[in-house]
C-alpha positions as CSV (number, residue, x, y, z in Angstrom):
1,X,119.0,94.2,110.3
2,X,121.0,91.2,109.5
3,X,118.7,89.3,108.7
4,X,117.9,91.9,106.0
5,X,121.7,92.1,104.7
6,X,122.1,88.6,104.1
7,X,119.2,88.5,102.3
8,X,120.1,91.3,99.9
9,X,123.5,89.3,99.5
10,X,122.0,86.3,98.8
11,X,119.7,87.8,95.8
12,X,122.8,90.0,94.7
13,X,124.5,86.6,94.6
14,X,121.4,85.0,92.4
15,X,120.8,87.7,90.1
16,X,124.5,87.9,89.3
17,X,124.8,84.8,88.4
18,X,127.2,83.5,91.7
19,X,128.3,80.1,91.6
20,X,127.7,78.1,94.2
21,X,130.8,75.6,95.0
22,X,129.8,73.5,97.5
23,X,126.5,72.2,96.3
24,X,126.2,68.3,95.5
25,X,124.8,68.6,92.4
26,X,123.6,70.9,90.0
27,X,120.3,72.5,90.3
28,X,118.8,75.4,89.1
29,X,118.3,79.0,90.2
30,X,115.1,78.7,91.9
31,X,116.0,75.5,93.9
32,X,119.5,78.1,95.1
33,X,117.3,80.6,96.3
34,X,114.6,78.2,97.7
35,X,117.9,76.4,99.6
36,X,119.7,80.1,100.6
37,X,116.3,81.3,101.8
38,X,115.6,78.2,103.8
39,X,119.1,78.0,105.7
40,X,119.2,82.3,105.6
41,X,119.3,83.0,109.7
42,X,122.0,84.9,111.6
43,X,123.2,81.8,112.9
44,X,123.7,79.8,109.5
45,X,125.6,81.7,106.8
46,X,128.5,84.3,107.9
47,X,129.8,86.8,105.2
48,X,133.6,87.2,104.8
49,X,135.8,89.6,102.6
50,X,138.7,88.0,101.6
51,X,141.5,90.1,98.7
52,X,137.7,92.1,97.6
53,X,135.8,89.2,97.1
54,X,132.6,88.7,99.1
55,X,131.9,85.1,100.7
56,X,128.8,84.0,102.1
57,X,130.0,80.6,103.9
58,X,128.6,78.2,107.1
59,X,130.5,78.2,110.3
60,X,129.8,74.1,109.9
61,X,131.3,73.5,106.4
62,X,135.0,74.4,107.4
63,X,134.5,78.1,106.2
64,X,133.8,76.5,102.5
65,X,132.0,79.2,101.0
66,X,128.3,79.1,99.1
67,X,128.7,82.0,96.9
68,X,131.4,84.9,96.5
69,X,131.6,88.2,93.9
70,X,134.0,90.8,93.7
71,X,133.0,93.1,96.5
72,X,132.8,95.9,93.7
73,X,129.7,94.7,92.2
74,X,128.2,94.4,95.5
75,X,129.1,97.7,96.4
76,X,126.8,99.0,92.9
77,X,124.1,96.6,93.8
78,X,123.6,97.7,97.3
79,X,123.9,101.5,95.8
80,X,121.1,100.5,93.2
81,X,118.8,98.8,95.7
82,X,118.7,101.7,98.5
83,X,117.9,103.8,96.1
84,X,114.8,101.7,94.8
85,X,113.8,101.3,98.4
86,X,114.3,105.1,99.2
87,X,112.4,105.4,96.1
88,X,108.9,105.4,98.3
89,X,110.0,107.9,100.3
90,X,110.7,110.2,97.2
91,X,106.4,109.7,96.0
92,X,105.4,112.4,98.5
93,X,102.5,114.1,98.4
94,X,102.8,118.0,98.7
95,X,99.0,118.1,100.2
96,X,95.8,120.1,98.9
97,X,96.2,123.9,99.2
98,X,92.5,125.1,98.5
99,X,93.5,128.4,98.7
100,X,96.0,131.0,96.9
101,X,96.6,134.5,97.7
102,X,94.2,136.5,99.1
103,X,92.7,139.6,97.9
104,X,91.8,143.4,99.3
105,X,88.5,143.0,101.7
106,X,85.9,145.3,100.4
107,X,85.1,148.3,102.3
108,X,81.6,148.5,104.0
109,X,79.8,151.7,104.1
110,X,76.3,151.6,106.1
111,X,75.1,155.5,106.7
112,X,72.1,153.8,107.9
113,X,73.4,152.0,110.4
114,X,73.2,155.1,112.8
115,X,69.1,155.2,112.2
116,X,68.8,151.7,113.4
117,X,65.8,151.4,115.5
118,X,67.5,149.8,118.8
119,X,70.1,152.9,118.2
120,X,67.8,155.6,117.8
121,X,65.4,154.0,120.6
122,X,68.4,154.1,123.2
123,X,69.4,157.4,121.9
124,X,65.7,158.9,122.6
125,X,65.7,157.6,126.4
126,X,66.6,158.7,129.4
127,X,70.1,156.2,129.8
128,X,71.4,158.2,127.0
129,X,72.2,161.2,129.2
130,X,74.2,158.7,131.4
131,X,76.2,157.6,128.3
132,X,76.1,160.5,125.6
133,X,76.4,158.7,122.4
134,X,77.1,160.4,119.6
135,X,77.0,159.6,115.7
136,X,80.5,159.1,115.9
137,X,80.9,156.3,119.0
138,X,78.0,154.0,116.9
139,X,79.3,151.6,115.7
140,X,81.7,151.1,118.8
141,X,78.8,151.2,121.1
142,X,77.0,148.3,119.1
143,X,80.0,146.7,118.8
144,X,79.8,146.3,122.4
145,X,76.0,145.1,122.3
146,X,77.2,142.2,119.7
147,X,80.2,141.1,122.1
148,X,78.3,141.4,125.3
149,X,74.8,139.0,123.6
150,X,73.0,142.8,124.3
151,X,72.2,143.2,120.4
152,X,71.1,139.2,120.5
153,X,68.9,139.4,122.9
154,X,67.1,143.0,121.3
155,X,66.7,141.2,118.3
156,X,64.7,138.5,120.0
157,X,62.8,140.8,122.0
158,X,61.8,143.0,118.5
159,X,61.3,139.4,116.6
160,X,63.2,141.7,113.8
161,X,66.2,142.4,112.1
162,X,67.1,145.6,110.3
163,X,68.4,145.5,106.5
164,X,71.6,147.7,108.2
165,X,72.0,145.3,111.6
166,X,72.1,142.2,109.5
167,X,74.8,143.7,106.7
168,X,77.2,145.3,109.6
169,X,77.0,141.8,111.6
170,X,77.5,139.7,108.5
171,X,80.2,142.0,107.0
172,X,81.9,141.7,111.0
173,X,81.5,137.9,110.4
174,X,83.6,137.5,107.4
175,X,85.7,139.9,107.2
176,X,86.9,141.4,110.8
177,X,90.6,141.3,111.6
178,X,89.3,140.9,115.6
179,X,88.5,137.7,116.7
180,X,86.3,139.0,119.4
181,X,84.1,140.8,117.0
182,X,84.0,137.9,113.8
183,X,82.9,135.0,116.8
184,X,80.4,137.4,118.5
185,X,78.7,138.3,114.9
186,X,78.8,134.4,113.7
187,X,77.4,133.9,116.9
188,X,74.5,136.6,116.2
189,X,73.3,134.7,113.0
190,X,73.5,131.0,114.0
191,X,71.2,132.0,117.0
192,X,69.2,133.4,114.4
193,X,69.1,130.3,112.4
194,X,69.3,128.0,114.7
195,X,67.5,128.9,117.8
196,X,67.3,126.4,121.0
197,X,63.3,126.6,120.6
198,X,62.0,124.1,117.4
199,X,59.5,126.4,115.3
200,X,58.2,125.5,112.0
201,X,59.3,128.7,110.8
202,X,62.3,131.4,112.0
203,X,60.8,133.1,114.7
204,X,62.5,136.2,113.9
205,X,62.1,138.3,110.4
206,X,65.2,138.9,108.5
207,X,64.9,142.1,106.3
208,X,68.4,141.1,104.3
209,X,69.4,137.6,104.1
210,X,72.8,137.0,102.4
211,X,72.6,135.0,99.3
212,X,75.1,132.5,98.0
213,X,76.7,135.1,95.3
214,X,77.7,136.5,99.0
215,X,79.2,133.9,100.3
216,X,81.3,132.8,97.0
217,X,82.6,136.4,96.9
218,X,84.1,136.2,100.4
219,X,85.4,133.0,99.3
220,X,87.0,134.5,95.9
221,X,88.7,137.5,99.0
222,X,90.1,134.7,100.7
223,X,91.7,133.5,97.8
224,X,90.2,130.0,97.3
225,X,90.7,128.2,94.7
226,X,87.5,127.5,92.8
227,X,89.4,125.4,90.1
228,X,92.7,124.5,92.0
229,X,94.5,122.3,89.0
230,X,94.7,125.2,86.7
231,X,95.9,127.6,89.2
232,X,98.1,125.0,91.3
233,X,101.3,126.7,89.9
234,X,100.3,130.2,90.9
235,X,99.9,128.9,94.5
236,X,104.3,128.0,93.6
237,X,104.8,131.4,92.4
238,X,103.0,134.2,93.1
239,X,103.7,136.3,96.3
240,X,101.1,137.5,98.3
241,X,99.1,136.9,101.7
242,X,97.7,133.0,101.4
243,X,94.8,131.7,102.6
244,X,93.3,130.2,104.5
245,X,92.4,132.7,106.6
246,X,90.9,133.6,110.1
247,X,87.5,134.2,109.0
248,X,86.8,130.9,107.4
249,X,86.1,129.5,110.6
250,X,82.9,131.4,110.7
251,X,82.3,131.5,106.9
252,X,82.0,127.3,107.6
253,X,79.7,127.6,110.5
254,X,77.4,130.0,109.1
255,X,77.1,127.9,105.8
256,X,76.3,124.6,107.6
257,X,73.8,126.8,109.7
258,X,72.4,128.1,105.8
259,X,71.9,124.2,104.9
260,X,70.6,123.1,108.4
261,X,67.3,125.6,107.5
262,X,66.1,124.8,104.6
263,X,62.3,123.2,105.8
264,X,62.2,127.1,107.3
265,X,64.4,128.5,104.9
266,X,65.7,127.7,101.5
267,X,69.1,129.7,101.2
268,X,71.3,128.1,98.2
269,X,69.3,126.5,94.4
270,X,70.3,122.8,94.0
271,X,73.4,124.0,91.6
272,X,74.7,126.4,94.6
273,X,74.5,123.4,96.8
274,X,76.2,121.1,94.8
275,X,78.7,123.7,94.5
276,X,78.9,124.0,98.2
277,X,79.5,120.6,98.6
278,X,82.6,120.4,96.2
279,X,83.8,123.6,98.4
280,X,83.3,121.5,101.6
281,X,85.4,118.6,100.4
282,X,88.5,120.7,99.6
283,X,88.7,122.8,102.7
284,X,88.7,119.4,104.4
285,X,91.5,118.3,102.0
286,X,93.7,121.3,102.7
287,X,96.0,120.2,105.8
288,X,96.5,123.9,106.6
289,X,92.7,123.3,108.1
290,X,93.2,120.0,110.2
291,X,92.8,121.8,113.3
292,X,89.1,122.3,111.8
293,X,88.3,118.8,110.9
294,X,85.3,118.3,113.0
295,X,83.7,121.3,112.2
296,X,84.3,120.7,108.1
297,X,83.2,117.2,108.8
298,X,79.8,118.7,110.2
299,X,79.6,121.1,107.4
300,X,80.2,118.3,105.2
301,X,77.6,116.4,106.7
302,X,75.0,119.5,106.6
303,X,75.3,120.5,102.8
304,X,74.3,116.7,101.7
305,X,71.4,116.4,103.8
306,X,70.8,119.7,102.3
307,X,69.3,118.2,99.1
308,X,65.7,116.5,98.5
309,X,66.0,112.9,97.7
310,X,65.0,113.7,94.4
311,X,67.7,116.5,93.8
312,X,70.4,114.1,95.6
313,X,69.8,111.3,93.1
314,X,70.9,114.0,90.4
315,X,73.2,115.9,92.1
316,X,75.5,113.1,93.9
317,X,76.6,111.8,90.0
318,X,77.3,116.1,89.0
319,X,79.3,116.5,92.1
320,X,81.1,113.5,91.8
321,X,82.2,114.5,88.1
322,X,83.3,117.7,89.5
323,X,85.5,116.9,92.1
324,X,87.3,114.2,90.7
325,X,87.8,117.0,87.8
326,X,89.9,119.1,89.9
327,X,91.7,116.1,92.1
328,X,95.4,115.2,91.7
329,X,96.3,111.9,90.2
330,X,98.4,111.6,93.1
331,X,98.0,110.4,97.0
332,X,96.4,113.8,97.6
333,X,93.0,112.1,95.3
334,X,93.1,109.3,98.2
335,X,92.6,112.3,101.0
336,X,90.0,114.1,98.7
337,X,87.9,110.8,99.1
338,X,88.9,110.4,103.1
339,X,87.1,113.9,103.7
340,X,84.0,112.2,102.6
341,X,83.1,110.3,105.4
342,X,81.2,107.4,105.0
343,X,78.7,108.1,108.2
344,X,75.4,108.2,106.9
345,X,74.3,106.5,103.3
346,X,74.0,110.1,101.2
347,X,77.7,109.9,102.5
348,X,78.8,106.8,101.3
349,X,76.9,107.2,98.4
350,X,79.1,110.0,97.1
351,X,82.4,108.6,98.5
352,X,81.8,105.4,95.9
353,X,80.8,107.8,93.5
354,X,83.5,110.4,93.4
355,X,85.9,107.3,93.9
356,X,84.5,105.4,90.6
357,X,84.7,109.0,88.6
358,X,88.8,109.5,89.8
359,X,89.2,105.8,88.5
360,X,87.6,106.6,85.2
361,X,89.9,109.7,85.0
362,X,93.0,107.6,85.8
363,X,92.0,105.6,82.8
364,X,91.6,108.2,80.2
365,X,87.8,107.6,80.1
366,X,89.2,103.7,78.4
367,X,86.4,101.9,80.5
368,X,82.4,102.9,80.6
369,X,81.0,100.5,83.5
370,X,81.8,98.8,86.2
371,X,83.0,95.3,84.4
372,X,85.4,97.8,82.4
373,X,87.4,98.9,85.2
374,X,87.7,95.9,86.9
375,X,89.2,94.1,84.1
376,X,91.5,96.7,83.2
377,X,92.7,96.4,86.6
378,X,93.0,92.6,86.4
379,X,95.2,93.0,83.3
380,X,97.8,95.0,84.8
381,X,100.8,92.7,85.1
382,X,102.0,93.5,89.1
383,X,105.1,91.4,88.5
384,X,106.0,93.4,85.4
385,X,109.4,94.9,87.2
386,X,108.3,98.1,85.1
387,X,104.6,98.3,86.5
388,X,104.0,101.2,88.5
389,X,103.5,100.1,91.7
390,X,102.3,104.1,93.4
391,X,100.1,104.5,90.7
392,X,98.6,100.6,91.6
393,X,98.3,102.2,95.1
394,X,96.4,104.3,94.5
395,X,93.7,102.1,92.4
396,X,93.6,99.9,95.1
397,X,92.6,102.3,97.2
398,X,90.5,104.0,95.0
399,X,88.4,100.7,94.2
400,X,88.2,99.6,97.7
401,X,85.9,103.3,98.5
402,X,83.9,103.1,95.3
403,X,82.8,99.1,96.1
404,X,82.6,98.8,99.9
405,X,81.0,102.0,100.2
406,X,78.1,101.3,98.0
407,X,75.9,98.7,99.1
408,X,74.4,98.3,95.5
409,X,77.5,96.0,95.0
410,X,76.2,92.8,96.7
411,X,73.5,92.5,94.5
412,X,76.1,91.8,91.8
413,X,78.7,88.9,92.2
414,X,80.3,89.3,88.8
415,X,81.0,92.9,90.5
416,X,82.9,90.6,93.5
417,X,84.2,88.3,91.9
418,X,86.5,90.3,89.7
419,X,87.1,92.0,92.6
420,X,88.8,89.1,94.6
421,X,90.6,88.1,91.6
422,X,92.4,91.8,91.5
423,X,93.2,91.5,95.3
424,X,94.3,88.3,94.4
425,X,96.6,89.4,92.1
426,X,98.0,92.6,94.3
427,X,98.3,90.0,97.7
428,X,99.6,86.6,95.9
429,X,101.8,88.3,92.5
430,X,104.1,90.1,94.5
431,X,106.4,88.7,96.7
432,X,107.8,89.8,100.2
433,X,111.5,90.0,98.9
434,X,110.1,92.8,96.7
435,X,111.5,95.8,97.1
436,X,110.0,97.8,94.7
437,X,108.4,101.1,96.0
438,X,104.8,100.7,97.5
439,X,105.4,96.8,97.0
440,X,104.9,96.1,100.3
441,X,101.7,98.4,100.7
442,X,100.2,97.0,97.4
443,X,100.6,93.4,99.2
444,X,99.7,94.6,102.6
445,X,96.7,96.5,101.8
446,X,95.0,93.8,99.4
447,X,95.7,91.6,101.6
448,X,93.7,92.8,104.5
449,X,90.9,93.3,101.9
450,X,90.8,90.2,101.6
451,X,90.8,88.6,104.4
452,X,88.2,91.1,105.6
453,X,86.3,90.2,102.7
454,X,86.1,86.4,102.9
455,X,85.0,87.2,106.7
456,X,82.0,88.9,105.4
């Protein structure tokens, strides 16, 4: 902590134009600060204040001091200085909310649901006269079938599903209050979908399947924000129940289990899906769903395998355009990208591209290629003391997904080479003493680029 005092002295000293009085001859500023910095331990200068004026002196010259100002302008420089260095702290970032306040659930009525077959068929034998069930005590007696695997395991015995047995369990899936009931019905279809025994088709028939307008519309209940910039300020102001809520859990499961079927059953068109995978990235960028990060991360996962190679050639460049649309230009862009994980090569495919379309958008659209960017980049004068050194964060990072995540690059050195040349600059331009904010993560992070980068 001293160490760090005397320094800011010392450059308070330079940049204020301090006289030095016991130096041998004269020399200029640089060769002061190159002399302070070299002799600048604990042990080697002591600061004195002697009638308001500050002294930096040696304990071996006889207390002849180096440098000295009125302790008044030190007292403004040090105010000036904390504030630039708490200036980092100021750049938060207020975090993705992907949803905004929530809507009435829509009532279910299903008069059918008391002709089910399994219903009627119970009803008809002799256990009914143990149990009396009446019209009224339906839908709690099959309510206790779904919790207890019974309706599960009638389904797989039938090979069948009633339009009215798959609308009650889907509606208990998205929109039940009882957590008991929503788990036990999400439970009902994945087995459905995904059953332990591989078949080249679902062994069971499905009279109603839910289709994606479903889906989107319990989305739209929850209050999810299908274009979050333009409404960002009603997520501020508007009261109201907000999201997420306790049924997206099961609304994420029982999509991934949707794209996980497609060789048996195609669920969602190649728009839907791309769709579904902008929807995927946000709920993994709202914090309020962290405790739910492997599960999106698999959901993630299952919606871009969904796609052909054909259709994901296409679709990666449309859903990279759309998501960097609706990102911040802020660190909250940075954790849109992060959700993407880069663990297969569909993966990293679209963390580089939604990574290069956020970049273009930081630009204003100025560059059209590759070279572009990178030489806008280059031109940006780091040392500049008004060069925004958050927003030159947050390229760095940027450019770091879109090239190391794409293989594509190494078969272009111009590509690399302008690349080292802008780490370059952010690791060798600006200096330790800096205390700009996000000079030191500029530095830091470039610098372990590169030096990760020569390795390779």
């Amino acid at each position: 902590m001293q160490d760090i005092f005397i320094d800011l002295v010392i450059t308070f000293c330079l940049t204020n134009h301090a006289k030095p009085t016991n130096l041998k001859k004269k020399v200029g500023m640089e060769d002061q600060l190159a002399y302070l910095k070299r002799e600048s331990t604990v042990s080697s200068f002591k600061l004195k204040v002697d009638q308001h004026v500050l002294i930096i002196y040696q304990p071996s010259s006889n207390l002849t001091p180096v440098f000295y100002r009125p302790t008044s302008h030190f007292s403004c420089y040090c105010q000036e200085k904390m504030q630039e260095m708490g200036g980092e702290a100021e750049i938060a970032t207020r975090g993705v909310h992907a949803f905004g306040n929530q809507k009435p659930q829509p009532l279910l009525t299903l008069p059918e649901l008391g002709s089910c077959s399994p219903l009627q068929s119970f009803m008809s034998s002799k256990l009914n006269s143990l149990v009396e069930l009446t019209t009224e005590k339906v839908e709690t007696f099959l309510e206790g079938l779904l919790v207890n695997g019974w309706l599960s395991k009638l389904v797989n015995t039938r090979s069948y599903i009633e339009k009215s047995i798959a609308k009650w369990t889907f509606y208990l899936m998205l929109y039940s209050s009882k957590e008991e009931l929503r788990a036990s019905a999400c439970d009902f279809w994945c087995n459905i979908l995904l059953p332990r025994r591989k078949t080249e088709e679902l062994p069971i028939r499905i009279e109603w399947f839910p289709s994606y307008c479903e889906l989107r519309s319990a989305l739209e209940t929850y209050g999810f924000l299908f274009n979050y910039l333009s409404q960002t300020e009603s997520i501020i102001t508007d009261s109201g129940v907000r999201g997420p809520p306790k049924n997206i859990r099961a609304w994420i499961k029982f999509a991934a289990a949707c794209c996980r079927v497609r060789s048996k059953r195609p669920v969602f068109s190649a728009s839907e899906a791309e769709e579904l995978v902008e929807i995927a990235v946000f709920l993994s960028s709202d914090h309020q769903l962290e405790g739910l990060l492997v599960l999106l991360d698999e959901f993630v996962q299952s919606v871009i395998n969904y796609f052909t190679d054909e259709e994901w050639n296409i679709s990666c460049e449309r859903i990279a355009k759309s998501i960097s649309c609706r990102s911040p230009r802020d660190l909250n862009c940075l954790q849109t990208v992060e959700c993407i994980s880069g663990v297969s090569t569909r993966s990293n495919h679209l963390r580089s591209a939604v990574s290069y379309q956020i970049l273009l958008n930081c630009f204003n659209n100025k560059a059209s290629n590759e070279e572009e960017i990178l030489s806008l980049l280059i031109s940006i004068n780091v040392k500049d003391r008004s060069c925004d050194l958050f927003q030159m964060y947050i390229y760095l990072v940027l450019t770091e997904n879109w090239l190391l995540s794409n293989p594509m690059f190494e078969l272009k050195p111009v590509i690399y080479e302008m690349w080292g040349v802008y780490l370059r600059n952010c690791s060798c331009q600006i200096t330790s003493t800096d205390m700009r904010p996000y000079a030191s993560k500029v530095r830091t992070k470039a610098s372990y680029i590169l030096n990760g980068t020569i390795k390779k």
